[in-house]
C-alpha positions in Angstrom: 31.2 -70.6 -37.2 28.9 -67.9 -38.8 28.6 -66.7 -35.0 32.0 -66.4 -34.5 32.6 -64.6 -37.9 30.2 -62.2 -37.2 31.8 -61.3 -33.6 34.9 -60.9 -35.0 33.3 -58.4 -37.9 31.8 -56.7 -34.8 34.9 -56.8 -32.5 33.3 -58.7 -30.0 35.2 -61.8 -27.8 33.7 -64.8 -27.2 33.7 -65.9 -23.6 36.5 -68.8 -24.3 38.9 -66.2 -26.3 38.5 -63.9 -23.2 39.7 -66.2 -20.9 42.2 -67.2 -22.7 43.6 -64.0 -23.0 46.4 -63.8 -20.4 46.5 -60.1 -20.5 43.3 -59.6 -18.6 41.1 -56.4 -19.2 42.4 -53.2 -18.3 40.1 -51.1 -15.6 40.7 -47.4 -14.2 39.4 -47.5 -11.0 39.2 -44.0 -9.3 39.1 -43.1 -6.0 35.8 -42.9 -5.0 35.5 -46.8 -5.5 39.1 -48.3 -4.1 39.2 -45.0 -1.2 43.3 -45.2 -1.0 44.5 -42.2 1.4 46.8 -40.6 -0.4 48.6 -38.9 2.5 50.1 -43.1 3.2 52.6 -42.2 -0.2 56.5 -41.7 0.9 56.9 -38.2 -0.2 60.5 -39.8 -2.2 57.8 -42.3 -4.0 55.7 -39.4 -5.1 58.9 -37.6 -6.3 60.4 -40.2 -8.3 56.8 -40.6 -10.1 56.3 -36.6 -10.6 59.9 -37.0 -11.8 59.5 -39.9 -14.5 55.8 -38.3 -15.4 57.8 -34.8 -16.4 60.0 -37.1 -18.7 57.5 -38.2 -20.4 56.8 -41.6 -19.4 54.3 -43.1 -17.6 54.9 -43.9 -14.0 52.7 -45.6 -11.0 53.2 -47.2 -7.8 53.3 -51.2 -7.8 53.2 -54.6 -5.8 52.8 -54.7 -1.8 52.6 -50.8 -1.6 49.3 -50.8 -3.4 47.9 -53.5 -1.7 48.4 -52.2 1.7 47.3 -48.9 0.7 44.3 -50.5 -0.7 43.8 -52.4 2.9 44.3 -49.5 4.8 47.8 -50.1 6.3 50.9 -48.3 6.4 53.4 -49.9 3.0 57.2 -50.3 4.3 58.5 -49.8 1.0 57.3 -48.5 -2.3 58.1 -50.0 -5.7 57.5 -48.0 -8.6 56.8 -49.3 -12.2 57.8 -47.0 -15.6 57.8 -47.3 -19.3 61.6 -46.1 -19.3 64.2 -48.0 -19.2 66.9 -48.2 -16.7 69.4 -46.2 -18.5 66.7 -43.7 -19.0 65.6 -43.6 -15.1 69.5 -43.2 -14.0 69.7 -40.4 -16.1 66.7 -38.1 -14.0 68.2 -39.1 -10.7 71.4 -38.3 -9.1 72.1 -40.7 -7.1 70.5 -43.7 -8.8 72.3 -47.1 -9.8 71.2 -50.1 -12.1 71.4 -53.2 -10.4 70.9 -56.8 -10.9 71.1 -59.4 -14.2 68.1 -62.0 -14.3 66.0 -58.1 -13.8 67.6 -55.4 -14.4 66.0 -52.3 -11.7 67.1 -49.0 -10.8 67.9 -48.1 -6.7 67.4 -44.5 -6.3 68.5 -43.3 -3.3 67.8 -40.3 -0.7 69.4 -39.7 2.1 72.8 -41.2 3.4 73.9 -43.5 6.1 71.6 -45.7 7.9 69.0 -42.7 7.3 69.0 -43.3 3.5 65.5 -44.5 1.6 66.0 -46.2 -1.3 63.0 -46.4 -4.1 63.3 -49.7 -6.5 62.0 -48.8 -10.3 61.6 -51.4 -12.6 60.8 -50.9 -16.3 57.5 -52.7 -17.9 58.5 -56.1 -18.8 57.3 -58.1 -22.0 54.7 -61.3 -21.4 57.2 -63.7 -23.0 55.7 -67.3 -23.3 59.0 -69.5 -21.8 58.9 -71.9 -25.0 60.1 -68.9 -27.3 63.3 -68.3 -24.6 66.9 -69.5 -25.1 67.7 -72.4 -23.4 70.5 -73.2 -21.5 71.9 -76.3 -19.6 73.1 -75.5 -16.5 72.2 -72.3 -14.3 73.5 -68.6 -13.2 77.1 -69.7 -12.4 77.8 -72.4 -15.1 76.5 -70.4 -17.9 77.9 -67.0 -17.2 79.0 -67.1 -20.5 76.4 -67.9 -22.6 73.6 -65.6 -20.6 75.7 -62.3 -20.8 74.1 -61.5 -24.2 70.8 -63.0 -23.7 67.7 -60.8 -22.7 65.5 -63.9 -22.6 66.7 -67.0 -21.3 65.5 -70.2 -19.3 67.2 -73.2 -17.8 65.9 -76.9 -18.8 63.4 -76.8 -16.1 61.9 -73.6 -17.8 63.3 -71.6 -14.8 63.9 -68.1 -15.8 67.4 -67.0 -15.7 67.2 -63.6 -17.9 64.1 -61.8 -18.1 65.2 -58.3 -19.7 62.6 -57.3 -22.8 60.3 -54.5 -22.2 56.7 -53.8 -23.1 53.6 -51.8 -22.1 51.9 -52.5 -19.0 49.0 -54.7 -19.6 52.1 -57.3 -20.5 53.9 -56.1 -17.2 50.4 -57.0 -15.3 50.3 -60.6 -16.8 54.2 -61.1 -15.7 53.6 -60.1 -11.7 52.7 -63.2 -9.8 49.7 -62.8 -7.7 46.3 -60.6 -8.9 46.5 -58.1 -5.4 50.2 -57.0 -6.3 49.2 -56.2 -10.1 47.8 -53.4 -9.1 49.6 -49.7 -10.6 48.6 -46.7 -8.6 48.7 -43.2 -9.5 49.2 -40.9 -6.5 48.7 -38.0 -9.2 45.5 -38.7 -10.5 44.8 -41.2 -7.6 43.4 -43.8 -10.3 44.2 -47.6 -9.6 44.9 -49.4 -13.2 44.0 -53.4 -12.9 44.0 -56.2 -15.2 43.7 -59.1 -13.3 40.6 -57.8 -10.6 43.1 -57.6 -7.6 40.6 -55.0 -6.4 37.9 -57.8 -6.6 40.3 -60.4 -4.7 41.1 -58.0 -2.2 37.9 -57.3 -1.2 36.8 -61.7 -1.3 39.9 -61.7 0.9 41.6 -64.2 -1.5 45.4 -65.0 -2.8 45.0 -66.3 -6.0 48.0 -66.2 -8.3 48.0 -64.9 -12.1 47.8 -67.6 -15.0 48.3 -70.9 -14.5 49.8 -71.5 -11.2 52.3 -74.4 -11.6 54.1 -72.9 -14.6 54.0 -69.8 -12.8 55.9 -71.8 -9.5 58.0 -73.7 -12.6 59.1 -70.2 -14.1 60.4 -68.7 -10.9 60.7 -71.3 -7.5 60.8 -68.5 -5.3 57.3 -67.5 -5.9 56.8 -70.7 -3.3 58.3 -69.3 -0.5 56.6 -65.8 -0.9 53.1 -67.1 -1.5 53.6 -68.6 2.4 55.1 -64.9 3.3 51.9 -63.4 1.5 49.8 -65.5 3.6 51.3 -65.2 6.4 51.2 -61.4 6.6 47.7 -61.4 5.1 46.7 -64.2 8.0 45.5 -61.6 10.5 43.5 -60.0 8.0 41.4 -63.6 7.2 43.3 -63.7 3.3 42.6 -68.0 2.4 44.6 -69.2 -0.8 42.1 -69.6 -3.9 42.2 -73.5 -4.3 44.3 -73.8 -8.0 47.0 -72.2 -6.0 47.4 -74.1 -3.2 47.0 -77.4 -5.1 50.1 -77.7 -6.6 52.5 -75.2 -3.5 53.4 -78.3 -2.0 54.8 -80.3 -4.5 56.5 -78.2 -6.5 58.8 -77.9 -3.7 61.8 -79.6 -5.7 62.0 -76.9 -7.7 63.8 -75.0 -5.6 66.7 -77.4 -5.2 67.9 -75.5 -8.8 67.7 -72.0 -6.7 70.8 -70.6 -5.9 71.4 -70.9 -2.3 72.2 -67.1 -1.4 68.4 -66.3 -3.3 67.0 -69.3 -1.1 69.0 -67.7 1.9 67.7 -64.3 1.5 64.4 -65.3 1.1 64.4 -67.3 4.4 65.1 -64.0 6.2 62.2 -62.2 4.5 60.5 -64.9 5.8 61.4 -64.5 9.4 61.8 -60.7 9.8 59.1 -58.8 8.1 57.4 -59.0 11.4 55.6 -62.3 11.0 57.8 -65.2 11.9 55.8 -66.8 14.4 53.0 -66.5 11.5 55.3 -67.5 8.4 56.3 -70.7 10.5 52.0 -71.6 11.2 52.1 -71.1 7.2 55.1 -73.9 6.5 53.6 -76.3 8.4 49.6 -75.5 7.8 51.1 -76.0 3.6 52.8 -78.7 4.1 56.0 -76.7 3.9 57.9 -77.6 7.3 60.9 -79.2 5.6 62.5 -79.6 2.1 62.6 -75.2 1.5 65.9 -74.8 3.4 68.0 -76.6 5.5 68.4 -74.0 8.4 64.5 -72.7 7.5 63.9 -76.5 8.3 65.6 -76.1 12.1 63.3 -72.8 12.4 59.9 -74.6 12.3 61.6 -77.4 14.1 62.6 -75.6 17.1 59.8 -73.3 17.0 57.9 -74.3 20.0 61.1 -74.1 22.0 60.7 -71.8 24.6 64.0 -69.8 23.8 63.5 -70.1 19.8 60.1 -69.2 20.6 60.9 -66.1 22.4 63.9 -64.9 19.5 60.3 -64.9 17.2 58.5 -63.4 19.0 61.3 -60.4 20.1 61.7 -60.3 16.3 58.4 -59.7 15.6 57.5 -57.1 18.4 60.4 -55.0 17.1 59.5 -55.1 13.5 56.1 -54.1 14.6 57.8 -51.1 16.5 59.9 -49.7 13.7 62.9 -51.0 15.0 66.1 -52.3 13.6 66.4 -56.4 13.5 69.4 -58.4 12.8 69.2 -61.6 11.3 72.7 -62.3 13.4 70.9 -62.2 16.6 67.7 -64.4 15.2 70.1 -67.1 13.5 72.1 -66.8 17.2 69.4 -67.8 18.8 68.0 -70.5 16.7 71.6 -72.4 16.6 72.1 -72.2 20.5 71.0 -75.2 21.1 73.9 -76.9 18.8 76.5 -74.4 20.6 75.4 -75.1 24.0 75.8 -79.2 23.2 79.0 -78.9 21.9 80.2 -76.2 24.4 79.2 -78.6 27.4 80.7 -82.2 25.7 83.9 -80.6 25.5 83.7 -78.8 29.1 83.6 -82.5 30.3 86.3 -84.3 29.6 86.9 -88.0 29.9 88.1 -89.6 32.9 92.1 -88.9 32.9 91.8 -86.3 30.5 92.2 -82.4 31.1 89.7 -80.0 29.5 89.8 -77.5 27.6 90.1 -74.1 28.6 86.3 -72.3 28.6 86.6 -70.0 25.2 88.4 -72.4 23.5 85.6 -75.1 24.2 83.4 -72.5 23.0 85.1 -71.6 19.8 85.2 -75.1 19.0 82.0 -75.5 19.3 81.0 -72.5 17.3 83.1 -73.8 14.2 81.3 -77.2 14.4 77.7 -75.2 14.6 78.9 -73.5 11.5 80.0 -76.6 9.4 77.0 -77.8 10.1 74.2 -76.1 9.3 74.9 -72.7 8.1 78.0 -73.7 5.7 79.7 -71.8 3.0 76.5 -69.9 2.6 77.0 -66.6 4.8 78.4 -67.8 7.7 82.0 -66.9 6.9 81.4 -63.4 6.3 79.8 -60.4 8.5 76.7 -62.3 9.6 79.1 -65.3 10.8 81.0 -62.5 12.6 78.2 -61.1 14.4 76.8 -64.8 15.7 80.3 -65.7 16.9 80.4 -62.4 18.9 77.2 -63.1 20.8 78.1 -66.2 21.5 81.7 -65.6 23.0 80.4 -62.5 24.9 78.2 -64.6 27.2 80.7 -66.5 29.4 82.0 -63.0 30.1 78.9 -61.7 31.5 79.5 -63.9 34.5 82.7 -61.6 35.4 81.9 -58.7 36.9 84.9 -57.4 38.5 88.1 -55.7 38.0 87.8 -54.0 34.6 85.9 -56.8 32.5 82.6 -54.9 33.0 83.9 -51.8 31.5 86.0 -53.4 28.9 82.3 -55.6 27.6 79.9 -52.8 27.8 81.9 -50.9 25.6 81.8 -53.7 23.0 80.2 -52.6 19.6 78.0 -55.2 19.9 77.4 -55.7 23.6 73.8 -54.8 23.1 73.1 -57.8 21.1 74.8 -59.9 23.5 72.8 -58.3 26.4 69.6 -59.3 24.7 70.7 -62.8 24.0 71.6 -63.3 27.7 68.2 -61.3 28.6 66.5 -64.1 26.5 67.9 -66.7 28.6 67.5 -65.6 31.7 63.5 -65.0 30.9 63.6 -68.9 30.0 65.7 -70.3 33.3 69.1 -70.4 31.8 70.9 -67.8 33.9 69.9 -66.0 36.8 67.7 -63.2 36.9 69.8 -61.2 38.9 72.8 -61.4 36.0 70.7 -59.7 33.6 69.5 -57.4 35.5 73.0 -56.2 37.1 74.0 -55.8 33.6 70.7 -54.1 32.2 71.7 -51.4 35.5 75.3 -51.7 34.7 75.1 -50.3 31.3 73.1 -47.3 31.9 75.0 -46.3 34.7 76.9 -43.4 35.2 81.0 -44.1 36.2 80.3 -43.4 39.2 77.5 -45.5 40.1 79.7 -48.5 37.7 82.4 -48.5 40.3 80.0 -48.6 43.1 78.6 -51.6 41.7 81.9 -53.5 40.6 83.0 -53.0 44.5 80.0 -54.1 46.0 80.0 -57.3 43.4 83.6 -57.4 44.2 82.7 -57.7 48.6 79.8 -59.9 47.9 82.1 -62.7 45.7 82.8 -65.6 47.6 86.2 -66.1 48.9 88.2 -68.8 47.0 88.6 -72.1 47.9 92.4 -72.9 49.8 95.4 -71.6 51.2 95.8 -68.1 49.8 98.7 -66.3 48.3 101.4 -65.3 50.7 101.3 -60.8 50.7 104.8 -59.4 50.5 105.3 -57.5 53.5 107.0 -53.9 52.9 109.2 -52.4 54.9 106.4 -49.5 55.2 104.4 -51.7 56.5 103.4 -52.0 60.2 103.6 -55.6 60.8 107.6 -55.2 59.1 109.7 -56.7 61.1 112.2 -53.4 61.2 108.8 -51.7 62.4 108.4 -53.8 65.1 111.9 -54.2 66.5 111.7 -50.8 66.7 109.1 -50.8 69.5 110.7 -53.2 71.4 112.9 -52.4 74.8 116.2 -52.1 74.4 116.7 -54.9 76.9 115.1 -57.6 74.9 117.7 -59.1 72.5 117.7 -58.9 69.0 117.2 -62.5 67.7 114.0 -62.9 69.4 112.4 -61.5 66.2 111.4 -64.9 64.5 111.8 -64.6 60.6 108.8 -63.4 58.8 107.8 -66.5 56.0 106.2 -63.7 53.7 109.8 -61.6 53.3 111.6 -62.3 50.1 114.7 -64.8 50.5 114.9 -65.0 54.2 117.3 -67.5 54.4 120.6 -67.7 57.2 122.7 -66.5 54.1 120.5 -63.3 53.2 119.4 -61.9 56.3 122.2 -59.3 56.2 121.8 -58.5 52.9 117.8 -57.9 53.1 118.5 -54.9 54.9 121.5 -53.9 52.6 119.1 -54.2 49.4 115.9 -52.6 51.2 118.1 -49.8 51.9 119.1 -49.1 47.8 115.0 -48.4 47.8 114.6 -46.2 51.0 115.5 -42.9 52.2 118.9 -43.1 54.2 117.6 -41.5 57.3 115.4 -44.7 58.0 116.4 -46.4 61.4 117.3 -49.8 62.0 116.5 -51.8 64.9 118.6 -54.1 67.0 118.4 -56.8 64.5 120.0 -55.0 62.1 122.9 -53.0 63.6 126.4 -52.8 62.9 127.6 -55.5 64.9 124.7 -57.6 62.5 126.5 -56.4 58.8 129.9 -57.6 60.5 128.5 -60.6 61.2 127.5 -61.1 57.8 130.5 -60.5 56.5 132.1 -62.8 58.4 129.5 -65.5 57.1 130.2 -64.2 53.5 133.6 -66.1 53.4 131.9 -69.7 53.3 129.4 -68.2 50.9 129.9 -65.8 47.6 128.6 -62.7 48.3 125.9 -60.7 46.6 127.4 -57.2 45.1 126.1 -54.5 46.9 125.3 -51.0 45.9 125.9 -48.6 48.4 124.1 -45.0 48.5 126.8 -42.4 48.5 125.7 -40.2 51.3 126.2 -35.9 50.9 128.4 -34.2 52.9 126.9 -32.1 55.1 127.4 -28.3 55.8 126.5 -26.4 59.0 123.5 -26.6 60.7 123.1 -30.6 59.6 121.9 -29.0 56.0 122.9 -31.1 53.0 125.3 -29.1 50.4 124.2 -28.9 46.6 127.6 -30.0 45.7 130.5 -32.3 47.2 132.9 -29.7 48.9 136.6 -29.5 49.1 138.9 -29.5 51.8 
C-alpha cells in the first residue's frame, strides 16, 4: 500500500496499472529505426496532409498504408487520420463530401471519371467503453429513428451502430482493431507515432488484435472477416495470428448474423478481389471459417477446387496483381455457372411428348432461378445482376458466326467480359479451342479481315440436313424458262417446255398471266418466246371464261417519232 502511494507521489505505474491501461504508450519512432521510403506516398495523400497541417491540425497517414510502407510494399490506397472534424476537412477541399452514419469520414476526390483518386479522412475517434452507449433494440433499419440523434449507440449484442465522438489520438489508437494498422505516419517529418508496438508485431511477423479480442469481434462482427483478409494478404509474407486472437475467430461467427447483408456482401468481395482469393479461401477453411460467413461466400470455398471456379481465382488474382480493373460480375458469373448450366440443360431436355423450350428462353429461365437462389434481394436485381445475366446470355451466341451476328456481339459493351468467360471455358474443356480463338482473332480484326473470316466460316458450315428451299427463278435468270425457249429452233413446238416447279403459281389457269404480270416488272422491249406468243394470251382469254380473271395492268407504250426514237410527249394527229 505504502509502495503504491509512494509511486503514485512519484508518478510512477505499477506494472498491473500499465497493462491495464488500454491506451498503450505513445512512441515517435523516426526514420532511421522503421526505414519507410517516402517516395511510396500518393503525391494526393501528401497534399491532403500538408493541407490539414497548414489548418492547424494535426494530420498523419493510417491503417494498411503504413503497414505496407513499413513492409516495403507498394499501399493501394491511403487513409489519412486528423484532429478536425468532417465539417472542418470539407471546408479545405473542393471537392470533398461527408459520407456515411455509424462513422462519419470525408471522400476527397482528385481527378474525374474512372481516372479519379479518392483519399478517405476520418477524424480521431473517442475510446468509448460500450457499457456507457445508448442502447437500442433492434438494428440500422428498425431504429432509424431513434439513432439519428445519437453519437454513441449499441445494439443489445453491444454491436456498435453509431460511433461519432471525437478525441485525441492515443484514444483513436486504442479504437483501430489490430496493433500493425495503429500505426500514424508523418510523410512530413517522416516520424511513425505507435501506441500499441505494431512496429514490434510487424517485425515478430504477428496479427494480434488491440484489447481484448472477443469484445473487440462483439463490438464490430466484421472485424472477423477482415482478420482472415489480413491473414491472407499477409500469408506470403509468413504473418501467424497471435494465439488470443485466433481463439475465439471461429466461434464468434454468429455474430455476424445481426450484420446487415449489403456490409456482409461487400465485405465478401474485399475478400475475393484484393488480389488474394485463392489465399483468402486457404484462410476460411485453415480458421475454421468455410461456411456460416455468407451464403454465396460459402459456394466460393465450396467450389474452389473446381477447375473453372478455380481458374475465375486465379484470373482475378493475376489481374489485381497487374493493376488491372476486376469486376465482381464476371467472378460471381463464374462461381454460379454451375447452377446456370444445370438448369439451362434440364430444361433443353424435355420430357417424352413434350416440346422444349426455345434456347434463350431455357437460359433466362434458368438465370432467374440461379438468382432466387443464391444471390437474392441482395444485389442481384440491380447493375451487378445486369452484368452476370449479360455474360451469361452472350455465350450461346458465340457459336453463330455468320451473317451479321459477329459484328452485332463484338460491338456489345460488354463483349469483353463475355469473351473471357468463354476463354475460361474453353481452357477447362467446355467449348472448343478453336471458338475462342476465332473470336479472340475476330475482335481484333480489321473489317476487312472480319468479312474474310465470316465467309470462310460461312463455306466451311455444314450443309443442313433435308430437302432445301425451292430458289425463285427470275426471269433474268438463265435457266428461265423465257431464256431458254428462246434458244430453241423454231421448229420444235412450244409446249415441249415442261413447267418449271420453282416459278410462282404455275398452275393451267395462270400460265398466261405469268407472263402478263412479269411484263408490269420488265422493260417492254423483252422478247417472248414461242410459249408465250399471241396466239398463247388468246388462248388464255378463251380459258378466262370458265375462270374469273386476274385484272391486269397494262404498260402504256410511247408513241414513237422518226427514226424508231421515243417522243417526250404523246403527240397529236
Amino acid at each position: 500500500m505504502i509502495k503504491k502511494f509512494i509511486d503514485k507521489l512519484l508518478g510512477k505505474a505499477s506494472a498491473s496499472s500499465r497493462k491495464a491501461s488500454p491506451f498503450g504508450k505513445r512512441e515517435d519512432v523516426p526514420v532511421s529505426v522503421h526505414g519507410i521510403d517516402r517516395s511510396l506516398v500518393d503525391q494526393r495523400a501528401l497534399d491532403v496532409v500538408h493541407t490539414l497541417k497548414q489548418a492547424g491540425f494535426e494530420a498523419y497517414l493510417v491503417g494498411g498504408a503504413v503497414r505496407d510502407l513499413l513492409l516495403g510494399l507498394q499501399p493501394k490506397d491511403f487513409d489519412v487520420a486528423t484532429s478536425a472534424t468532417p465539417e472542418q476537412v470539407k471546408g479545405l477541399f473542393r471537392r470533398a463530401f461527408i459520407i456515411g452514419r455509424r462513422f462519419r469520414i470525408v471522400h476527397v476526390v482528385y481527378g474525374r471519371g474512372r481516372e479519379h483518386e479518392m483519399i478517405e479522412v476520418s477524424t480521431f475517434r473517442a475510446y468509448l467503453d460500450s457499457a456507457d452507449a445508448e442502447q437500442v433494440a433492434g438494428n440500422e433499419r428498425t431504429s432509424k429513428g431513434a439513432l439519428a440523434g445519437m453519437t454513441h449507440a449499441v445494439d443489445a449484442s453491444g454491436r456498435v451502430l453509431r460511433d461519432n465522438v471525437w478525441g485525441p489520438i492515443e484514444q483513436d489508437a486504442a479504437r483501430r482493431d489490430f496493433t500493425i494498422n495503429a500505426m500514424y505516419y508523418d510523410p512530413e517529418s517522416q516520424v511513425v507515432v505507435d501506441f500499441h508496438n505494431g512496429i514490434r508485431d510487424a517485425k515478430k511477423l504477428t496479427l494480434r488484435m488491440i484489447g481484448d479480442a472477443a469484445t473487440r469481434y462483439r463490438e464490430d462482427p466484421v472485424r472477423i472477416i477482415r482478420a482472415v483478409r489480413f491473414a491472407a494478404k499477409l500469408s506470403g509474407l509468413g504473418f501467424k495470428f497471435d494465439a488470443k486472437t485466433l481463439e475465439p475467430l471461429a466461434s464468434s461467427r454468429n455474430l455476424l448474423a445481426d450484420v446487415p447483408q449489403s456490409r456482409l456482401f461487400d465485405e465478401m468481395l474485399k475478400l475475393l478481389q484484393t488480389g488474394h482469393a485463392l489465399a483468402s479461401v486457404d484462410q476460411l477453411k485453415a480458421v475454421g471459417l468455410n461456411t456460416g460467413i455468407y451464403p454465396l461466400l460459402d459456394v466460393v470455398v465450396q467450389r474452389a477446387e473446381d477447375p473453372f471456379v478455380k481458374l475465375a481465382l486465379q484470373d482475378t488474382d493475376r489481374r489485381v496483381g497487374e493493376n488491372k480493373p476486376v469486376a465482381p460480375s464476371f467472378l460471381l458469373a463464374c462461381v454460379l455457372w454451375a447452377d446456370v448450366r444445370k438448369g439451362w440443360s434440364q430444361r433443353l431436355n424435355a420430357r417424352p411428348g413434350q416440346r422444349p423450350p426455345p434456347p434463350f428462353a431455357a437460359l433466362q429461365e434458368a438465370v432467374d432461378e440461379a438468382f432466387d437462389a443464391r444471390i437474392g434481394d441482395v444485389s442481384g436485381r440491380g447493375k451487378l445482376g445486369a452484368d452476370m445475366r449479360e455474360i451469361w446470355m452472350m455465350q450461346p451466341r458465340f457459336d453463330k458466326r455468320v451473317g451479321t451476328s459477329p459484328f452485332s456481339l463484338v460491338d456489345q459493351a460488354r463483349f469483353r467480359a463475355g469473351f473471357d468467360f468463354l476463354r475460361l471455358r474453353a481452357q477447362v474443356g467446355e467449348v472448343e479451342e478453336e471458338l475462342a480463338h476465332w473470336w479472340e482473332t475476330f475482335q481484333h480484326a480489321s473489317d476487312e479481315v472480319r468479312e474474310d473470316m465470316v465467309d470462310a466460316q460461312r463455306r466451311e458450315s455444314p450443309a443442313k440436313s433435308g430437302p432445301g428451299k425451292a430458289r425463285r427463278v427470275k426471269r433474268t435468270d438463265a435457266d428461265h424458262p423465257v431464256q431458254a425457249s428462246a434458244t430453241l429452233s423454231a421448229a420444235e413446238p412450244a409446249d415441249a417446255l415442261a413447267p418449271d416447279p420453282r416459278l410462282r403459281g404455275q398452275s393451267r389457269d395462270d400460265e398466261g398471266r405469268d407472263g402478263a404480270q412479269d411484263d408490269d416488272r420488265a422493260p417492254a422491249s423483252v422478247g417472248f418466246g414461242s410459249a408465250f406468243s399471241a396466239d398463247s394470251e388468246s388462248e388464255s382469254e378463251s380459258e378466262s371464261e370458265s375462270a374469273p380473271a386476274k385484272k391486269r395492268r397494262r404498260r402504256r407504250r410511247k408513241p414513237t417519232g422518226e427514226g424508231g426514237q421515243g417522243s417526250e410527249s404523246p403527240t397529236a394527229d
